[in-house]
C-alpha positions in Angstrom: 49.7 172.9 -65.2 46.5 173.3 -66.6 42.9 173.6 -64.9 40.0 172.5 -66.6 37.0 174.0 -65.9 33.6 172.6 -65.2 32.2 171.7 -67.8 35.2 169.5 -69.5 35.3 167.8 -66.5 31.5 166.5 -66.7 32.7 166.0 -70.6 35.7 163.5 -69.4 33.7 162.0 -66.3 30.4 160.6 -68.1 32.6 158.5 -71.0 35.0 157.5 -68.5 31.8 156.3 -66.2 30.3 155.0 -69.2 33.1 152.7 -70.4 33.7 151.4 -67.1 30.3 149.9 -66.6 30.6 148.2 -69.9 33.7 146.1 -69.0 33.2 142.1 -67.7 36.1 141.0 -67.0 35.1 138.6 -64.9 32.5 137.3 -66.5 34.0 134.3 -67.6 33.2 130.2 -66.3 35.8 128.1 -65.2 35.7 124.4 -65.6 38.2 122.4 -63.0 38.8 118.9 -63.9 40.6 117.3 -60.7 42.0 113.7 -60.3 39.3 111.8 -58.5 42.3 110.4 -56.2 42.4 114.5 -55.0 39.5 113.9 -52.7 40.7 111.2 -51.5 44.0 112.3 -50.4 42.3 115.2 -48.7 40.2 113.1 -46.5 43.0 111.1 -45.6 44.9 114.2 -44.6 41.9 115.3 -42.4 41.8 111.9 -40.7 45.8 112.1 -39.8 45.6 115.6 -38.5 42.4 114.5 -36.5 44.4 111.6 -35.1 47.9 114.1 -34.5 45.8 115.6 -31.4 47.7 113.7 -28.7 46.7 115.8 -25.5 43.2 114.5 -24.9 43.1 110.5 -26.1 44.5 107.2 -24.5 47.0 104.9 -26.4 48.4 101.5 -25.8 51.9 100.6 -26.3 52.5 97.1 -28.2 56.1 97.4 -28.0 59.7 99.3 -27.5 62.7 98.4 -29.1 64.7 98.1 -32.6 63.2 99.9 -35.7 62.7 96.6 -37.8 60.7 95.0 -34.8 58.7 97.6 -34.2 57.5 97.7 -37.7 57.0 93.8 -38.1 55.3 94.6 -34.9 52.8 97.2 -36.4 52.3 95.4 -39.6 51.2 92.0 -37.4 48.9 94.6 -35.3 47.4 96.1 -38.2 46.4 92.8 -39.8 44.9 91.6 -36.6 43.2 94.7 -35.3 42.0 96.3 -38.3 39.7 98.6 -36.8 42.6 100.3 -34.5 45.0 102.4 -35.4 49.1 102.4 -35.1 51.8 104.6 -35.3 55.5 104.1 -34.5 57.5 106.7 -32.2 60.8 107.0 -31.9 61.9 107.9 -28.5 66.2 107.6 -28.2 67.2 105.0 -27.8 64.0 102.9 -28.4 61.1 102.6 -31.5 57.4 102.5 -29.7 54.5 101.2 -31.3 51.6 102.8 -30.0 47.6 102.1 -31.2 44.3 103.4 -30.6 43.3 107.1 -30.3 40.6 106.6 -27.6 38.4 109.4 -25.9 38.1 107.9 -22.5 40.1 106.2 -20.2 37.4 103.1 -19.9 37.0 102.7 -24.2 41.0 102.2 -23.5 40.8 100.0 -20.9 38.5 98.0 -22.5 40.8 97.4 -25.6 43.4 96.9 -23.9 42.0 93.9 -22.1 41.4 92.7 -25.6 44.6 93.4 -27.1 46.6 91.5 -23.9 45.3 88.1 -25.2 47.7 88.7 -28.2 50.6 91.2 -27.2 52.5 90.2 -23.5 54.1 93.9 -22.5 51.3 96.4 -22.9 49.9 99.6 -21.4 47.8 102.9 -21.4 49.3 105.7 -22.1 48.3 109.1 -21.9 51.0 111.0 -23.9 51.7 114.5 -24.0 52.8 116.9 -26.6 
């Protein structure tokens, strides 16, 4: 092996110093062109995942029974309530419709009172993960 001495080390150190200051690799731009729809989608993920927490909101089920029902059931709900939201559960050996994500018991209540004029089996539920 061979040892260099001093002074070709300081010869080998100072180009090798100077070269690397000189590269700019990243230097580039980048232009990202993105589907406008991208957004969009994004927002609509954050709204679902806002809605997913379960643990501390009220809902009201419509209805429990057969699959096809409970979806006629929704799609009725949805057109009349349009503000509210709906999901369907299935719970074996039954399909729930359940709407709303309220904060408190009394913004529940109150909704519920509203929604009885239209739906005859309804209640609040507070359902747990």
């Amino acid at each position: 092996m061979r040892i260099l001495t001093p002074s070709k080390r300081v010869f080998l150190t100072i180009p090798m110093i100077l070269l690397a200051c000189n590269i700019h690799a990243q230097d580039q731009n980048l232009t990202l062109n993105q589907d406008p729809k991208f957004e969009q989608l994004l927002n609509d993920k954050r709204k679902i995942n806002t809605s997913l927490s379960t643990n501390d909101t009220y809902k009201i089920q419509i209805f429990s029974g057969k699959g096809e029902e409970a979806k006629k059931t929704l799609t009725e709900f949805k057109r009349q309530f349009t503000d509210v939201d709906g999901t369907i559960i299935f719970n074996t050996p039954n399909y729930k419709v359940w709407v709303g994500n309220f904060r408190t018991r009394i913004e529940a209540e109150r909704n519920l009172a509203e929604i009885k004029k239209n739906y005859k089996s309804v209640f609040l539920i507070k359902p747990t993960k």
